[in-house]
C-alpha positions as CSV (number, residue, x, y, z in Angstrom):
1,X,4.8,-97.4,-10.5
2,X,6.9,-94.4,-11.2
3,X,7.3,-91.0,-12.4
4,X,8.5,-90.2,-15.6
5,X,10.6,-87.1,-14.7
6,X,10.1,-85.4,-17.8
7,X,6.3,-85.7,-18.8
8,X,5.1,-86.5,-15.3
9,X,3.4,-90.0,-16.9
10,X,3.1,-92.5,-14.4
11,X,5.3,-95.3,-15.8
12,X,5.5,-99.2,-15.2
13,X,8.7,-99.9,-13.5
14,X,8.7,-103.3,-15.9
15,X,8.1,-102.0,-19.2
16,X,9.2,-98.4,-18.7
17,X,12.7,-97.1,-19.7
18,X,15.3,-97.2,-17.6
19,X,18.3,-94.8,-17.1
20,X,20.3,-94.7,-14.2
21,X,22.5,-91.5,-14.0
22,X,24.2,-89.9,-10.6
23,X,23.5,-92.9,-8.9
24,X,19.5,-92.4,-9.1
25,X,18.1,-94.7,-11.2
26,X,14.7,-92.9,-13.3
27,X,12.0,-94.6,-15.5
28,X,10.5,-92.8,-18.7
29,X,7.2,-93.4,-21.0
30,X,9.3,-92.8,-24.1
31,X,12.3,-92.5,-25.8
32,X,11.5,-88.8,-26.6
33,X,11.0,-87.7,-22.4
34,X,14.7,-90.6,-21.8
35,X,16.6,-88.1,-24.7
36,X,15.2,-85.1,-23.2
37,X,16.2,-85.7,-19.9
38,X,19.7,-87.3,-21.0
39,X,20.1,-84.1,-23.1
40,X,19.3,-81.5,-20.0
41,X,22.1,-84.3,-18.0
42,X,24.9,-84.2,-20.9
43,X,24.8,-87.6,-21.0
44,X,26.8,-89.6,-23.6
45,X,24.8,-91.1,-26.8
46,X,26.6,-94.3,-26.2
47,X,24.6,-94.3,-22.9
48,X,21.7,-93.6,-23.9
49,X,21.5,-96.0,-26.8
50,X,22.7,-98.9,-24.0
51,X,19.6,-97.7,-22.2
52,X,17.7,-98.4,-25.3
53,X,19.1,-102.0,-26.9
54,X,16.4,-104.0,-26.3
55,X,13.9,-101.7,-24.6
56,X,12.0,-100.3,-27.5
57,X,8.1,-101.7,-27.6
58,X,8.1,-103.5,-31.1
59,X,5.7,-101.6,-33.7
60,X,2.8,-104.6,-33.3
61,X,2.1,-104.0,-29.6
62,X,2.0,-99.8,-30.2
63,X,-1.2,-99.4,-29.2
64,X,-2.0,-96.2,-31.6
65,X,-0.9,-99.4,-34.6
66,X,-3.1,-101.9,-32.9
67,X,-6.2,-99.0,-33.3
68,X,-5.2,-98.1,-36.7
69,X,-4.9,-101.9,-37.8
70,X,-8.2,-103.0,-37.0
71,X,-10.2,-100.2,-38.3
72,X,-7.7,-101.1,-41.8
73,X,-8.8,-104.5,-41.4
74,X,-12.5,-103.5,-40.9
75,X,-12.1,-101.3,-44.2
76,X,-11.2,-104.1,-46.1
77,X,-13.4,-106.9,-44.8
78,X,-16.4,-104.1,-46.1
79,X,-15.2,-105.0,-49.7
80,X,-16.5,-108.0,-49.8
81,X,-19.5,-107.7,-46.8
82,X,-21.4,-105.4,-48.0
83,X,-23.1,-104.9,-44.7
84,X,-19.9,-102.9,-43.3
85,X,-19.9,-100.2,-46.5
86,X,-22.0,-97.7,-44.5
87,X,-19.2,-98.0,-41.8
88,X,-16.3,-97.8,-44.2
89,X,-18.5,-94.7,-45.7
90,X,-19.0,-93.2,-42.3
91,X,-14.9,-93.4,-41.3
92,X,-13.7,-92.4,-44.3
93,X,-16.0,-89.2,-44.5
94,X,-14.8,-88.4,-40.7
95,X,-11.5,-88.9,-41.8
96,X,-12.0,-86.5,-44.3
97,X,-13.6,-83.8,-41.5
98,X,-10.7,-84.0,-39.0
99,X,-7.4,-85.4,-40.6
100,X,-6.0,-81.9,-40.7
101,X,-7.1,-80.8,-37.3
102,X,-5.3,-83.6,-35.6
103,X,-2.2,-83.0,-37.6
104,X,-2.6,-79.0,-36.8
105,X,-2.7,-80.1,-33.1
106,X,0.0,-82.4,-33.5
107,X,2.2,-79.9,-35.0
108,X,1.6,-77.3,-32.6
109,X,2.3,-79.5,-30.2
110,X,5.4,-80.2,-31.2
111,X,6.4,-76.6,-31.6
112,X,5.5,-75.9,-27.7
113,X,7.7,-78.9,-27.0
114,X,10.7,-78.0,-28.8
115,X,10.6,-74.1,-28.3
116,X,8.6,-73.5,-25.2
117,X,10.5,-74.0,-22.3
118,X,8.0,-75.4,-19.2
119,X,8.7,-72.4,-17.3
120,X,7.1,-70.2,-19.7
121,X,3.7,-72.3,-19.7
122,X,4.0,-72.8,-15.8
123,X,4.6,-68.9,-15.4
124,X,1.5,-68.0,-17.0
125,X,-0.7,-70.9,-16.3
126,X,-0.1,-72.5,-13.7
127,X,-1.1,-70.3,-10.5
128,X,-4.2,-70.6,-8.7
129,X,-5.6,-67.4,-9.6
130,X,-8.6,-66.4,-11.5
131,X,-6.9,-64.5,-14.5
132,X,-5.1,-68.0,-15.5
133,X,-8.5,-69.0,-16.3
134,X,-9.2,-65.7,-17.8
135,X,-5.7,-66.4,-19.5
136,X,-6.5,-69.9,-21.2
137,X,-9.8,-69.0,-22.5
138,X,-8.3,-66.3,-24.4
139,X,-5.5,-68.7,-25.6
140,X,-8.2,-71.2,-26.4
141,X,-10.1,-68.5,-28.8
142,X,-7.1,-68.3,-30.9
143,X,-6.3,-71.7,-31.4
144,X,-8.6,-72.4,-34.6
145,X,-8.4,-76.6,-34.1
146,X,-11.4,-78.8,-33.5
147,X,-11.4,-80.5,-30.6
148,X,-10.0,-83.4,-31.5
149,X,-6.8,-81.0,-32.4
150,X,-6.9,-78.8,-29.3
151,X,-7.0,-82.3,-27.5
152,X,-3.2,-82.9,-28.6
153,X,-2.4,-79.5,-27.8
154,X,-4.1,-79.5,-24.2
155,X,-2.2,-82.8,-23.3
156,X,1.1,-80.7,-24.4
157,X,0.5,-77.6,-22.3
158,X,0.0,-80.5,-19.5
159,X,2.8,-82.0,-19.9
160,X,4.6,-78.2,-20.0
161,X,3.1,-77.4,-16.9
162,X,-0.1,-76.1,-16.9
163,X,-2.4,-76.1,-14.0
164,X,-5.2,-78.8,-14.3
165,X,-8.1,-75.9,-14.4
166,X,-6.5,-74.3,-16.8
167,X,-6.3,-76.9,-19.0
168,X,-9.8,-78.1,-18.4
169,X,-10.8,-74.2,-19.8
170,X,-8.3,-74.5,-22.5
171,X,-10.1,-77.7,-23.7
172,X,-13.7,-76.3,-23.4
173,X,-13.6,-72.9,-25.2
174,X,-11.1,-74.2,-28.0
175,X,-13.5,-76.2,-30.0
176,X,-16.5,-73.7,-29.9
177,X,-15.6,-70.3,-29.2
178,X,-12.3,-70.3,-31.3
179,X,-12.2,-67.4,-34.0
180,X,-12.6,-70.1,-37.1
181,X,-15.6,-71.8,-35.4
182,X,-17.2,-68.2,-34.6
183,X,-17.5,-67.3,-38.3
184,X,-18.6,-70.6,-39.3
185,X,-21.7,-70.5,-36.9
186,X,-22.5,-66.9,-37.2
187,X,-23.1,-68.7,-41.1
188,X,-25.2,-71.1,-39.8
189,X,-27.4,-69.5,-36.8
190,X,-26.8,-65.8,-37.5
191,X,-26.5,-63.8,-34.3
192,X,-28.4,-66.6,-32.9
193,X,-24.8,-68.0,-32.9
194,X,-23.2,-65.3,-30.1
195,X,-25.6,-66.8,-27.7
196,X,-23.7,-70.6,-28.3
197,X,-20.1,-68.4,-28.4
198,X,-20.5,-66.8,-25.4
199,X,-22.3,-69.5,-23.3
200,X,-19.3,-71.9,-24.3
201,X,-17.5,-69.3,-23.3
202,X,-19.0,-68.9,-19.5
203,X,-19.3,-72.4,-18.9
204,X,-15.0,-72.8,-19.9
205,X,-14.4,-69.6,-17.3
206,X,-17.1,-71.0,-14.6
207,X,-15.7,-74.3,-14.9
208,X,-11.7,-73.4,-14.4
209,X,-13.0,-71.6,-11.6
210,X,-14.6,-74.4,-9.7
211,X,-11.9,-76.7,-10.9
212,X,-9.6,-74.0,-9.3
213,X,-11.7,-75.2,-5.7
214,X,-11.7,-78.7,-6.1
215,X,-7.8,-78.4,-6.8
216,X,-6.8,-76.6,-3.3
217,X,-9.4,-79.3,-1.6
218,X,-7.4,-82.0,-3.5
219,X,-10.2,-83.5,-5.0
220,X,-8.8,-83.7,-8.2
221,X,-5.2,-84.0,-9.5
222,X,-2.6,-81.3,-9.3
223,X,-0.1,-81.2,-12.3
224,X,3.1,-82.2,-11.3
225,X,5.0,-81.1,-14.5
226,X,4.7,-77.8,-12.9
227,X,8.8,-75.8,-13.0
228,X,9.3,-73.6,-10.5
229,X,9.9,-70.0,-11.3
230,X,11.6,-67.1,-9.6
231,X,9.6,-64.1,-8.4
232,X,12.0,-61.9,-11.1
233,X,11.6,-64.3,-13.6
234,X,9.8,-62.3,-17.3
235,X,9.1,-64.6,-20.0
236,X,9.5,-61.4,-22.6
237,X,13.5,-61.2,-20.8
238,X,13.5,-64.1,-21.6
239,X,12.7,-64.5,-25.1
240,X,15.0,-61.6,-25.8
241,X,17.6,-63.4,-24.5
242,X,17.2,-66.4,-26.6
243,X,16.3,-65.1,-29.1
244,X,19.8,-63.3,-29.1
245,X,21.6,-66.2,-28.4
246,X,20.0,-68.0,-31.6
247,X,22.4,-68.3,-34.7
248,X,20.0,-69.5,-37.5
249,X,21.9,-71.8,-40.2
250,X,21.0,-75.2,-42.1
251,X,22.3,-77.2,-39.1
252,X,19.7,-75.4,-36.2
253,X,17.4,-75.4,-39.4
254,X,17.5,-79.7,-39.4
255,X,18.3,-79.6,-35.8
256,X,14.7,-77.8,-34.9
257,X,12.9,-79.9,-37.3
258,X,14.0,-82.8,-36.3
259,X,12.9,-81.6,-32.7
260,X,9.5,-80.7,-33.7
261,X,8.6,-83.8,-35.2
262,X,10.1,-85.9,-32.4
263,X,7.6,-83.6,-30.0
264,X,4.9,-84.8,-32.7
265,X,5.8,-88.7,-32.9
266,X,5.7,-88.3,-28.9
267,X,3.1,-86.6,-28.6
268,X,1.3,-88.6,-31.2
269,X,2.3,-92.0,-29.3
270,X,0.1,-90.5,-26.8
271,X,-3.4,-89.5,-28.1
272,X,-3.7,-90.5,-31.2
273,X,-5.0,-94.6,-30.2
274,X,-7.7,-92.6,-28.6
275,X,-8.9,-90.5,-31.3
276,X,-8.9,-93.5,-33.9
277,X,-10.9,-95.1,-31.0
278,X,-13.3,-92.5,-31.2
279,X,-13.5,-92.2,-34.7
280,X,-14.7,-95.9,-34.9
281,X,-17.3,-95.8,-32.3
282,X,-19.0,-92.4,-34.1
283,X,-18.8,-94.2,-37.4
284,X,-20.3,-97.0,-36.1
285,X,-23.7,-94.6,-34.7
286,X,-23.4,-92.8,-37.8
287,X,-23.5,-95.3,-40.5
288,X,-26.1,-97.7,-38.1
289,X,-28.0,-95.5,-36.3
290,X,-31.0,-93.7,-38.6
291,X,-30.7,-90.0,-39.6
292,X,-34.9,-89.2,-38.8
293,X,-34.4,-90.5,-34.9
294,X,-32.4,-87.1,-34.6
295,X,-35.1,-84.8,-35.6
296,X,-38.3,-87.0,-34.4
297,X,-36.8,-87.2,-30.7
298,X,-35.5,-83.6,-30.2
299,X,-38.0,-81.4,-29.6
300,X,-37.4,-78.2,-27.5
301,X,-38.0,-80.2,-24.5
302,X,-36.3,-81.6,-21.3
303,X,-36.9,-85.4,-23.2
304,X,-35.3,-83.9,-26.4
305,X,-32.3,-82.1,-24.7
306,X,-31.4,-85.7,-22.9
307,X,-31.9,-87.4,-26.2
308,X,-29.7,-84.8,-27.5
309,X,-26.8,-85.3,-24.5
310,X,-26.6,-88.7,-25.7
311,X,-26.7,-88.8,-29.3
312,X,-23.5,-85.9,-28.9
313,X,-21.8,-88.0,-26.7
314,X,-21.8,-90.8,-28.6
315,X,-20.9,-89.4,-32.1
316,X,-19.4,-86.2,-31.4
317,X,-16.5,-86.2,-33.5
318,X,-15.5,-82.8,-34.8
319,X,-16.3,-79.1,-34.5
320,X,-16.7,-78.3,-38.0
321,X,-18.5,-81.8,-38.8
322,X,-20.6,-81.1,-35.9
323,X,-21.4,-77.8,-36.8
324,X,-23.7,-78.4,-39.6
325,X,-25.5,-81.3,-38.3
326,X,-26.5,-79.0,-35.3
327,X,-27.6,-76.5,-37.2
328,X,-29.9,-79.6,-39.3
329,X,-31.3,-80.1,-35.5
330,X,-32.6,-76.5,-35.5
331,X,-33.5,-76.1,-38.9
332,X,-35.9,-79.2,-38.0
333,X,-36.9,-79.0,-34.9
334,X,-36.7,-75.2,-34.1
335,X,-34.6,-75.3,-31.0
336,X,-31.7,-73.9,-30.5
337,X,-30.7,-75.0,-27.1
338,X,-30.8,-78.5,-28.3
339,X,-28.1,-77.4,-31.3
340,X,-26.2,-75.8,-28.3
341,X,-26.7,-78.8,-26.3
342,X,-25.1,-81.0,-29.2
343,X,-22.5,-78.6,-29.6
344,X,-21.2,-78.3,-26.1
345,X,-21.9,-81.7,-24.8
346,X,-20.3,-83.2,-27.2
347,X,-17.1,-81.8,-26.1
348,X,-17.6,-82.6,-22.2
349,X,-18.9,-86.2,-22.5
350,X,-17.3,-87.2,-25.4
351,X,-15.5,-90.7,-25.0
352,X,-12.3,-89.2,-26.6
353,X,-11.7,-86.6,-24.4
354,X,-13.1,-88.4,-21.3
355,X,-10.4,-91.4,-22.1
356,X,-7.7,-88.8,-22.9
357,X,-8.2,-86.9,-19.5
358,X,-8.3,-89.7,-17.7
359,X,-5.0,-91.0,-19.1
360,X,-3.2,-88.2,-19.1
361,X,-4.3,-85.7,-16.5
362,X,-6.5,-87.7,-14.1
363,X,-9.2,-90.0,-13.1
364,X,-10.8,-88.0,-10.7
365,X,-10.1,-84.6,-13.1
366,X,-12.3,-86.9,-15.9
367,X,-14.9,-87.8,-13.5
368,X,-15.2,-84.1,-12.2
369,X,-15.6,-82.7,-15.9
370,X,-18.7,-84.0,-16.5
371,X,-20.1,-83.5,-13.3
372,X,-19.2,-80.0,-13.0
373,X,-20.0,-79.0,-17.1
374,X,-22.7,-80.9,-18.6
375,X,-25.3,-79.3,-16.0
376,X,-24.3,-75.7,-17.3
377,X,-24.6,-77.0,-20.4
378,X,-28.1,-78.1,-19.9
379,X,-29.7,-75.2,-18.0
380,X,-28.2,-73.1,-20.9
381,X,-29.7,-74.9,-23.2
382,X,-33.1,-74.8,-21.2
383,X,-32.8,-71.0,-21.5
384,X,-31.7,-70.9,-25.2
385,X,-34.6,-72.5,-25.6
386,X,-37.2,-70.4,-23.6
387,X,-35.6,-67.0,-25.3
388,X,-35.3,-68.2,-29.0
């Protein structure tokens, strides 16, 4: 296996692409990281499309078309069994929750890929100090996504260099304490709500921070995407100075759209298979799985918070689909910590995320997650429920 130098992806020598330039020969995940790095090399287009005759994965074995197929096919085999309605029901209304917070996550994804340079991200989150943690939460709270969305977006400030803690706290105070999902549960709970902001909140910060240990123990996987950067180096110098340089016209116009959306298609390739994964397995417990079992088995009590874990982990989907159906948990059962509980744990044992992780950042980094999150998650929800 090898390196993809521009992503970090580990790559299958056999089925990766291939470019050999200055006598080193270099394997990549994608055509977007082989054109990057042939564009940083000046290499000749008439290179790089030799590279590519014949390489390219044909559309039928893409595994994000493969995911997308069969829950199509499933779709239309509900037409005529009317057994699989309530599934096609369930996707399509999921669908309908989240299609814009993917692309939103997507697109900013792209942006960061065609206009942030990896030294900016590794400058300001990649040391091992506590204010990076400090540094990502705050980015999280303005990134108004569901986590489904910040997932593409966490993947990108990965693969631009970001420490491993500090995306692990990026991903867990995006989807609940972000400013979009702060109004929308101060709606719900009142200032009930500031108790499940803030503890999402403490448990992203406390997390990074033990994530920080385990990363200079090397228990879990260090980001090799990270640039170096010079002691001098200022990312506001820096700006300036491209930002001088740039001579907007209709040419850069195309040129930086047509860069964005490659960063999207890229980035896309990557998490997307998982998401529609996701979104077939919540349908699945939310069209089969009856809507009383929530509120009979989840009772302000240790029984009712585990209950709770595991019905969020299997059909946590979205923050603002989520959001309502947590606050139907305390409207009928009275217990906030358990609506915390859903909230939260949703986001650090959901299947998605887990898979994503694991793909992208590392095994051990998804094993840890859990291990390190959903305890916090539970004694706060222990206490949410002793207060309220």
């Amino acid at each position: 296996m090898a390196k993809d130098p521009v992503c970090g992806m580990t790559v299958s020598e056999k089925t990766g692409l291939k470019l050999t330039a200055g006598g080193k020969t270099h394997f990549f995940c994608s055509e977007h990281c082989l054109r990057k790095f042939a564009e940083k090399q000046d290499l000749p287009e008439k290179e790089i499309k030799t590279c590519l005759t014949g390489a390219r994965v044909p559309f039928y074995r893409n595994k994000t078309f493969i995911a997308a197929f069969a829950l199509a096919f499933l779709i239309l085999l509900s037409f005529p069994f009317s057994f699989l309605v309530p599934f096609r029901v369930s996707l399509l209304m999921y669908f309908g929750r989240i299609w814009w917070a993917i692309l939103l996550g997507l697109f900013l994804g792209g942006v960061i890929d065609h206009y942030v340079p990896r030294e900016y991200v590794s400058h300001i989150l990649a040391k091992s100090k506590k204010r990076t943690i400090f540094y990502s939460v705050i980015l999280g709270f303005f990134m108004s996504a569901c986590s489904h969305g910040i997932l593409a977006l966490s993947i990108e400030l990965h693969k631009k260099g970001a420490s491993t803690p500090a995306v692990i706290s990026f991903l867990l105070a995006s989807p609940w304490a972000n400013f979009t999902l702060t109004i929308m549960l101060l709606a719900f709970f009142g200032l009930k709500a500031l108790y499940i902001i803030i503890s999402a909140i403490v448990i992203a910060i406390i997390t990074g921070l033990i994530f920080q240990v385990l990363e200079r123990k090397g228990i879990i996987e260090t980001n090799e995407n990270i640039a170096e950067v010079g002691e001098g180096f200022s990312v506001t110098k820096d700006i300036q100075k491209r930002s001088s340089e740039y001579r907007f016209s209709s040419g850069t116009l195309r040129s930086d759209m047509k860069g964005v959306f490659s960063g999207m298609l890229s980035l896309g390739d990557m998490v997307l298979w998982w998401i529609l994964i996701g979104m077939g397995i919540a349908s699945l417990a939310g069209a089969y799985i009856p809507a009383d079992i929530f509120s009979k088995y989840m009772g302000p009590t240790v029984l009712g918070l585990l209950v709770t874990l595991i019905v969020a982990t299997i059909i946590e989907v979205c923050s603002e689909g989520s959001a309502p159906l947590a606050f139907e948990i305390f409207r009928q059962t009275g217990a906030l910590g358990n609506s915390f509980v859903f909230l939260m744990a949703g986001v650090v044992t959901d299947y998605t995320e887990i898979g994503l992780i694991w793909h992208n950042v590392g095994r051990k980094t998804a094993i840890w997650l859990p291990i390190v999150a959903v305890p916090q998650v539970i004694i706060l929800g222990i206490i949410a429920n002793i207060i309220f």
